[in-house]
N, C-alpha and C positions, 0 to 999 in steps of 0.2 A: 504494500500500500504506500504510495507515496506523499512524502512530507503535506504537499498542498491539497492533496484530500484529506487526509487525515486533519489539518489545521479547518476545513469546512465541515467536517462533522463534528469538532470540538465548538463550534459557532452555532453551527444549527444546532447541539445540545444545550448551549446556554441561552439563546434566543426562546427555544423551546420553555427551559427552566424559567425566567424572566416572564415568558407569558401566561405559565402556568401561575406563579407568582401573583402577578398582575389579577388574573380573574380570582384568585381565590380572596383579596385586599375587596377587591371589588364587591364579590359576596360576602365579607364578612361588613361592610358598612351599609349596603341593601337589607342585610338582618337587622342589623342597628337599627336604620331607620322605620323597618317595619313592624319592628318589637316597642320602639318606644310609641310606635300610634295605637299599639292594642292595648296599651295599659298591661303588660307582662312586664315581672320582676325583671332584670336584666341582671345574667352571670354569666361567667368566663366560658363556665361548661357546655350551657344551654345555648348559648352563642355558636359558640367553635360546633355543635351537633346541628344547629341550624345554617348554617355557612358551609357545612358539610370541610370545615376545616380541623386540622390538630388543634388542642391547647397548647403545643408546643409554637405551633405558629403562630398564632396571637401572642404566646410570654417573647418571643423572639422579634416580633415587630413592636418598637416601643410607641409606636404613635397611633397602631390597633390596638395597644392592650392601653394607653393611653385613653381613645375613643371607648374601649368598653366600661372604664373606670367610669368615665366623666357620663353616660350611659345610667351605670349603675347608681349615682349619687344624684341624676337627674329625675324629677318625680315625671309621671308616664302621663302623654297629654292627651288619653281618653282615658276619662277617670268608668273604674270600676263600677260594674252594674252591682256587686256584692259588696257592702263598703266596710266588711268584717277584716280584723286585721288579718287574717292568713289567705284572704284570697286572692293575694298576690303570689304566696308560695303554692298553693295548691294551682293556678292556671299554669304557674312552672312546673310543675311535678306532672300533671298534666302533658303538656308539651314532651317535656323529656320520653314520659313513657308511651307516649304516640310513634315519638322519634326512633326509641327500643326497638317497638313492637314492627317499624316500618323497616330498619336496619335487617330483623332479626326475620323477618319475609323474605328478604331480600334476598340472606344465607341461606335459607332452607330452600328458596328457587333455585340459587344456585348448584348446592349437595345433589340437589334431586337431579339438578339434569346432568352433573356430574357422575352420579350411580347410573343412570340410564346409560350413558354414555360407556361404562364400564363395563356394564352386563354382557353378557355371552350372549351374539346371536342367533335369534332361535333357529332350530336343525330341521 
């Protein structure tokens, strides 16, 4: 392989990385802003599961984990149909375990069609 291929797929892998980058910045402040119109708690976790991004990448970009702070300490500008204190934790707990159960659909679509895939065709 020589030197000036090999230097444009070291380009096209960080263009790549860079734009993969870029949309997940981009999905995590689309959560933001969609979160803070429903009146949902705002956390680091419930974020990064909605953004469909790591926690690791939001503690890693300081000006997203930044935006989730200032998020978190900002009151939500559709106030609550339930105006009890925990129905802010419970629409979170809520969300989260939609987000599980949606995650955890997703695995067993996948296993399944992976064992299909595996099985001995019939004789």
């Amino acid at each position: 392989m020589s030197t000036d291929h090999a230097a444009r797929r070291v380009a096209a892998l960080h263009r790549a990385r860079a734009d993969e980058a870029a949309r997940k910045r981009q999905a995590v402040l689309d959560t933001l802003q969609k979160m803070a119109g429903n009146g949902v708690r705002v956390t680091l976790d419930l974020v990064a599961r909605q953004a469909d991004v790591s926690r690791q990448f939001l503690y890693s970009d300081s000006e997203l984990r930044a935006s989730v702070e200032q998020a978190r300490n900002t009151p939500p500008s559709a106030p609550h149909h339930d105006l009890s204190e925990d129905s802010g934790g419970l629409r979170t707990d809520l969300l989260l375990a939609r987000e599980e159960i949606k995650r955890l659909r997703t695995e067993n679509a996948k296993l399944k069609t992976k064992l299909i895939g595996m099985s001995p065709a019939p004789s």
